[in-house]
C-alpha positions, -999 to +999 in steps of 0.1 A: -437+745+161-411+715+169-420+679+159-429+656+194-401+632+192-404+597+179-397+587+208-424+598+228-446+584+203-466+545+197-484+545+168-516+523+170-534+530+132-546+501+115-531+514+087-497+524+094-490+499+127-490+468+107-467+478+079-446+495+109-443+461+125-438+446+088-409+469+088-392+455+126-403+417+114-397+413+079-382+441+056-351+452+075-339+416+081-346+410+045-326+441+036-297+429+059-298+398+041-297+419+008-272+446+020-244+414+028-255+401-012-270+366+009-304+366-013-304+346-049-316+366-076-313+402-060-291+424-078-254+424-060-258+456-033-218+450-021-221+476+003-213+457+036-183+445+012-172+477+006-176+490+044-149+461+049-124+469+020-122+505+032-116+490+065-086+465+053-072+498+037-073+519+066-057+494+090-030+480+065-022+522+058-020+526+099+002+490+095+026+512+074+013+496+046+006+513+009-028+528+001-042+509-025-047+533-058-082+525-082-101+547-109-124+571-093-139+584-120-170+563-126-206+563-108-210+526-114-187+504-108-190+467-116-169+434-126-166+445-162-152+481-154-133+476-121-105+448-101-121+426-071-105+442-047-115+478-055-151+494-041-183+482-065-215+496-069-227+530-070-207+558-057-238+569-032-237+527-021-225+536+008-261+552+019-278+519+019-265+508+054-274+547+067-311+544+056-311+508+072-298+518+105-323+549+102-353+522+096-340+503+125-338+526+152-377+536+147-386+501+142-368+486+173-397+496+197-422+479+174-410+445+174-379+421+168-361+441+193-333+415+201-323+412+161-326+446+150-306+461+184-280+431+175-275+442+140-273+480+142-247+475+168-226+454+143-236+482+114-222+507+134-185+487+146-186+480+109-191+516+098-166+527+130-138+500+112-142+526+079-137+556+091-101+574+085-087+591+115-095+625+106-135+618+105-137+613+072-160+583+059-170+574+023-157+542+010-152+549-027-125+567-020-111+549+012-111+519-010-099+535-047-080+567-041-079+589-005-062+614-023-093+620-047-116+629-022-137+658-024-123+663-059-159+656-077-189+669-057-213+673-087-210+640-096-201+620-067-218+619-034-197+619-001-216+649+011-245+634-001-236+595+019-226+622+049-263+636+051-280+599+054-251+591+078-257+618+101-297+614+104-292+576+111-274+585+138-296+613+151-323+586+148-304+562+170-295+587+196-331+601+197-345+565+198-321+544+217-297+569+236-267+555+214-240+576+209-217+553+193-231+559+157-238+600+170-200+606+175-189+586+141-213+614+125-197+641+147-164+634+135-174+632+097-191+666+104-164+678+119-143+667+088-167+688+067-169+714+084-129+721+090-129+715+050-155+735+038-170+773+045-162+809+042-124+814+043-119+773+036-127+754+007-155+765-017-182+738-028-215+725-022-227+690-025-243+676-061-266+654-045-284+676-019-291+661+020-259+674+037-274+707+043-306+690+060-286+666+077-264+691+093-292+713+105-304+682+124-272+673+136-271+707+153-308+699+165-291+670+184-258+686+200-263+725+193-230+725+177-232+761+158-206+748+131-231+722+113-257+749+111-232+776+097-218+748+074-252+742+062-263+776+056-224+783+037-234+754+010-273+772+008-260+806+002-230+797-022-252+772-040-254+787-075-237+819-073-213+831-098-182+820-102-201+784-105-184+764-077-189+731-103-173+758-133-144+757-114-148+722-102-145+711-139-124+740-153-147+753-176-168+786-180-203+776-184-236+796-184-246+776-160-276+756-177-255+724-175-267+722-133-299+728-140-300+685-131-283+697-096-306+731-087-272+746-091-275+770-121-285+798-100-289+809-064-319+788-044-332+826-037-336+831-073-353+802-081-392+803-085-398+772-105-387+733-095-365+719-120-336+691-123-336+659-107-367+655-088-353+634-053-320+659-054-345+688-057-369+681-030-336+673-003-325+705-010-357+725-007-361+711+027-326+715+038-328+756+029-362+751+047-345+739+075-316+765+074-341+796+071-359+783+102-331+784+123-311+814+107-344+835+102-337+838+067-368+851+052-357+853+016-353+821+021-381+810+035-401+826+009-382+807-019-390+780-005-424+786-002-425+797-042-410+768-048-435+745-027-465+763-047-450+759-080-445+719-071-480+717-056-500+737-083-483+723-114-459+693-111-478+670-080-491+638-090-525+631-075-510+603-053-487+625-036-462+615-065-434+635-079-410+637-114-431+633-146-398+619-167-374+590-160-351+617-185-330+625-157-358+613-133-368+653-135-393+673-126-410+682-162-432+714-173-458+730-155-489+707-159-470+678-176-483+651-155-479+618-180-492+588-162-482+563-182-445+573-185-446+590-152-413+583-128-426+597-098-395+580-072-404+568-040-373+587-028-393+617-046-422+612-020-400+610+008-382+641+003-415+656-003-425+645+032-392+662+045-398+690+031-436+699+042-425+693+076-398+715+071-420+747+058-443+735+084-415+744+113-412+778+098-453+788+090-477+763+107-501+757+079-527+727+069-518+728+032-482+706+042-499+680+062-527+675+037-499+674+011-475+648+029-510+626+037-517+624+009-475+611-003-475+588+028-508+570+025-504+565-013-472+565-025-444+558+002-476+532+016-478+513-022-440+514-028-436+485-005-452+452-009-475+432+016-447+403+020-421+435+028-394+421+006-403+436-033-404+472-038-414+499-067-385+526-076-409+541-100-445+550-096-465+553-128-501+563-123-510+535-153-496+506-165-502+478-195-487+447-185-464+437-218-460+473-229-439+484-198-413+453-208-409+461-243-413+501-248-384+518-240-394+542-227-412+527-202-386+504-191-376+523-159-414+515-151-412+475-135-445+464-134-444+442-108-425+453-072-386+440-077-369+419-048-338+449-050-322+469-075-288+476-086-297+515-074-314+507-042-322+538-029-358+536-024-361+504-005-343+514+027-359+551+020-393+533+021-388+516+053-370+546+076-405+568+069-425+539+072-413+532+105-404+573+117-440+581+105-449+595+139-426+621+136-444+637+111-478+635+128-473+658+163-458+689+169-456+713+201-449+748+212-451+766+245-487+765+245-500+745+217-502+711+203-509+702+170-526+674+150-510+671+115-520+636+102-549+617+105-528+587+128-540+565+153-515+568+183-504+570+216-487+604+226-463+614+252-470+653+254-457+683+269-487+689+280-498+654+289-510+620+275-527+622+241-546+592+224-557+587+192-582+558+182-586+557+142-608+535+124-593+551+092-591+545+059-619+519+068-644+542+086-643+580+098-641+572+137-615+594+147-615+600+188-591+621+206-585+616+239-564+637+264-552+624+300-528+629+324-530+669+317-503+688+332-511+720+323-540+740+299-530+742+260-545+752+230-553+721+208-547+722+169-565+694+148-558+696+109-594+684+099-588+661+063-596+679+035-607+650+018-639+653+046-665+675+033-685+676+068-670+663+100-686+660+129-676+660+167-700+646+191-724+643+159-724+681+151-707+695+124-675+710+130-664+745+124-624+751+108-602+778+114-575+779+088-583+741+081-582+733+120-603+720+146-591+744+179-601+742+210-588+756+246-576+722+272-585+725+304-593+695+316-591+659+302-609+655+274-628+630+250-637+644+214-656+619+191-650+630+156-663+615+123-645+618+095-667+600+071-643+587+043-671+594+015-663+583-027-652+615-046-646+621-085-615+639-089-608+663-123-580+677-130-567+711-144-579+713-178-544+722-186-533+681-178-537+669-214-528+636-201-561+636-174-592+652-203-619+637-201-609+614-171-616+615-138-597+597-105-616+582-076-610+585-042-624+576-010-612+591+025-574+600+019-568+570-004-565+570-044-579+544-063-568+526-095-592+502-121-583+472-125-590+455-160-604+419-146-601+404-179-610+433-202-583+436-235-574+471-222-573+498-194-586+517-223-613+502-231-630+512-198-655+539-190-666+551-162-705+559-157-700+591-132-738+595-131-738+561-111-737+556-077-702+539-067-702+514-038-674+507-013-672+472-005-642+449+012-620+477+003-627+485-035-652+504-053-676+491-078-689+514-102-711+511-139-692+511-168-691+499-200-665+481-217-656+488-257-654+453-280-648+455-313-630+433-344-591+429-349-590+455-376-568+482-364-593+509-380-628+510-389-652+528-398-681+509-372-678+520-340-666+496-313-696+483-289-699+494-254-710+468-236-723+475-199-696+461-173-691+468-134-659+485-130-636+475-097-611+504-084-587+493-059-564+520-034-533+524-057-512+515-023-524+481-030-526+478-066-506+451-087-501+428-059-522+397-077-522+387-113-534+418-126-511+432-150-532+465-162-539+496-138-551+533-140-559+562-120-574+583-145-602+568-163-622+578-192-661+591-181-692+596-199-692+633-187 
């Protein structure tokens, strides 16, 4: 099944709509701001800057002027390492602007339509002004050294900028008809695709997102040279002789791109390791390959590797990489909370990913999954005001001790205005705002119902609307209009919902679907009654024993300390009923007090206390300082 395009979709959900709009009004004109370094006290982004040096360099080269000649062997580069003329920031800056144009083109039918369609268009003339006449584009090396380029794909990332390149401008074409930033992309591809392959140059990018960039920039023009590209730096990826090896001139065993998923082939690969963000991109770029190549070892891989992350390495907020040590994927059943990294870019290539594996094996298990990353995660990553933003996503925090322990310092406790790596931000706001497309798909004679979205559909089949009252109440009602012809509707029924209802009689799954035959327009009335649930863990989670996490309808709560010393000190009474009210649950507890001694032999008090859990989307956004999702239980 094929995703229903953006396009053709208006999402409506109380949820999502108002952070969508957030999105159109707030963030990407903030980011703008950001992206031209015109906001005090955010960290220097220089990327617009850099999209101009490359731009005085190519026209002063096609003036007959010299090139101008820079280091190019750094991934940071700053005033203390580098001259003011030469590119600054981080070698993958250049993806910033990509992401932002992404965000943009979803967002422009939801508001501030005037700004945002006045800004891409001077994004892409500014992007147009960097590329070099052969199609090549990546201003690191425009700006410090053309004759370095594609010298260092394991450490730097022009494939890797390419990838986030060529889905912004799929995005605007799909969104807006544009095919100003659609032939930019063509060219770079084009670039790529002359460079590398079977007979050309060997390689493969470091920093995965090529490969699924290229599939869907043969989605978009049917070009058979982006897939076969795509599928060359798949199948070469980790084969002996190691491409980086010979990259580097050395003779490895190979363990040194374990960080990369490039110590061995993807096909051999049965356990996620490396860097968690670079893992996930690639997953769902071989996804992507094996659907359209009908690669079945591949597929399978992909689907080992997809149970592996699911049953032993996903956080229960849809999170992913237990250690900010290479911002990794850790050990099966390693799930730290306190010192958990868990990137938002993790999420999102999670996302990618499901709807991937989807396209090749329709199955509930990837919706549920990417629900539960998009409502939790990629939801809480972004704050109410759209203009602070969490990199990391620890599932506990306590307040002083993620400033001053190391080795929590990746963990910010509050959402930051920017960062000097500001890959999450934009990341955050293209899914926010493209969430439809992960919602609806079609076939010749189906339609399915992935997420639980309220929305307004433009079918194959005909008009489809969705009226959700969720995460607030279960009122979920589908109606279908305008019917062109009969189809066979597929509704993945929340697995959080232990007994929906249709018409106020319990429904019946197949496969974790509602299905039904269409035939004429239709009105189905479900219920998906968001009710409280405790959540344990495998008991092989040292970090969750005796704890439990609450949730209610698809959302994850945290506790909040309200003035207690400690997050620790907290219990939760399980045996107790637990009330939802103006969006939190209150639960017994007790609360431990005892002296200053550091040990003792009296035990501390518990004293009886009710215990507030807010959904972890929302949490830290007052003075609260202290937060967890597993809590201790008298169980």
């Amino acid at each position: 099944m094929e995703p229903i395009s953006p396009k053709h979709i208006t999402v409506t959900d109380p949820f999502w709509a108002p952070r969508i709009r957030t999105v159109a009004d707030i963030v990407l004109p903030y980011q703008w701001q950001v992206l031209h370094d015109q906001v005090p006290g955010a960290p220097k982004s220089s990327c617009i800057a850099n999209f101009q040096k490359a731009a005085h360099a190519i026209a002063a080269a096609k003036a007959g002027g010299p090139r101008p000649t820079y280091p190019t062997d750094k991934w940071y580069y700053d005033d203390k390492n580098s001259q003011e003329n030469a590119f600054m920031g981080w070698v993958f800056q250049d993806s910033d602007l990509y992401k932002w144009l992404e965000a943009a083109a979803y967002a422009i039918p939801y508001g501030n339509r005037a700004y945002l369609t006045e800004k891409s268009r001077e994004a892409v003339e500014i992007i147009a002004a960097a590329q070099e006449t052969d199609g090549y584009l990546d201003t690191l090396y425009s700006i410090n050294g053309l004759q370095n380029r594609f010298t260092n794909l394991k450490d730097y990332h022009e494939l890797y900028c390419f990838g986030h390149l060529a889905q912004a401008a799929c995005a605007r074409w799909t969104m807006q008809g544009e095919r100003d930033l659609l032939d930019i992309a063509c060219r770079a591809a084009d670039c790529i695709c002359r460079t590398f392959g079977r007979g050309k140059r060997p390689g493969y990018p470091g920093h995965p997102l090529a490969e699924l960039a290229l599939v869907q920039l043969y989605e978009v023009t049917g070009k058979a040279d982006y897939l076969q590209t795509a599928d060359f730096f798949i199948r070469t990826r980790g084969t002996r002789p190691l491409f980086f090896d010979r990259e580097r001139g050395v003779d490895t065993d190979g363990s040194d791109y374990i960080y990369n998923q490039a110590h061995c082939p993807l096909t051999a690969q049965t356990t996620a390791v490396g860097h968690a963000v670079r893992g996930v991109y690639l997953y769902a770029g071989a996804a992507a390959v094996a659907e359209h190549t009908g690669n079945r070892a591949l597929q399978a891989a992909c689907e080992t590797l997809w149970q592996d992350l699911c049953r032993t390495k996903l956080y229960v907020t849809g999170a992913l990489g237990q250690t900010a040590v290479g911002e990794a994927f850790g050990p099966a059943y390693y799930l730290p909370n306190e010192l958990a990294y868990g990137e938002s870019c993790a999420s999102a290539g999670l996302v990618f990913f499901a709807q991937r594996l989807y396209r090749c094996h329709p199955h509930a298990a990837y919706g549920a999954v990417a629900e539960l990353a998009l409502w939790n995660t990629i939801s809480g990553a972004m704050s109410a005001d759209g203009c602070h933003f969490y990199y990391a996503n620890p599932l506990e925090t306590e307040g002083v001790l993620n400033d001053t322990v190391p080795e929590r310092k990746h963990q910010a406790l509050r959402r930051q205005n920017w960062f000097d790596c500001a890959c999450c931000p934009p990341n955050v706001a293209r899914v926010t705002a493209g969430i439809g497309q992960y919602g609806f798909y079609a076939d010749d004679n189906s339609l399915a119902v992935e997420l639980p979205l309220g929305a307004q559909v433009d079918t194959p089949f005909g008009q489809l609307q969705i009226l959700s009252a969720l995460p607030e109440s279960g009122d979920f009602t589908v109606k279908i209009t305008r019917l062109k012809r009969p189809f066979t509707l597929r509704l993945r029924l929340p697995d959080w919902c232990k007994c929906p209802t249709l018409d106020g009689k319990p429904v019946t799954a197949k496969d974790g679907y509602y299905v039904q035959q269409i035939t004429a327009p239709t009105i189905l009335d479900f219920c998906f009654a968001p009710t409280v649930r405790l959540l344990y863990s495998n008991a092989r989670v040292g970090a969750n024993a005796g704890r439990v996490a609450l949730s209610r309808g698809g959302l994850i709560y945290a506790l909040e300390t309200q003035g207690a010393p400690s997050v620790h000190a907290l219990t939760l009474d399980s045996k107790s009923p637990i009330v939802y009210r103006d969006g939190c649950l209150l639960a017994a507890g007790t609360c431990l007090q005892g002296g200053d001694h550091l040990y003792t032999t009296s035990p501390p008090k518990a004293v009886p206390r009710t215990l507030r859990f807010i959904p972890f989307c929302r949490r830290l956004n007052g003075k609260e300082d202290q937060m967890a999702v597993w809590v201790r239980t008298t169980d």
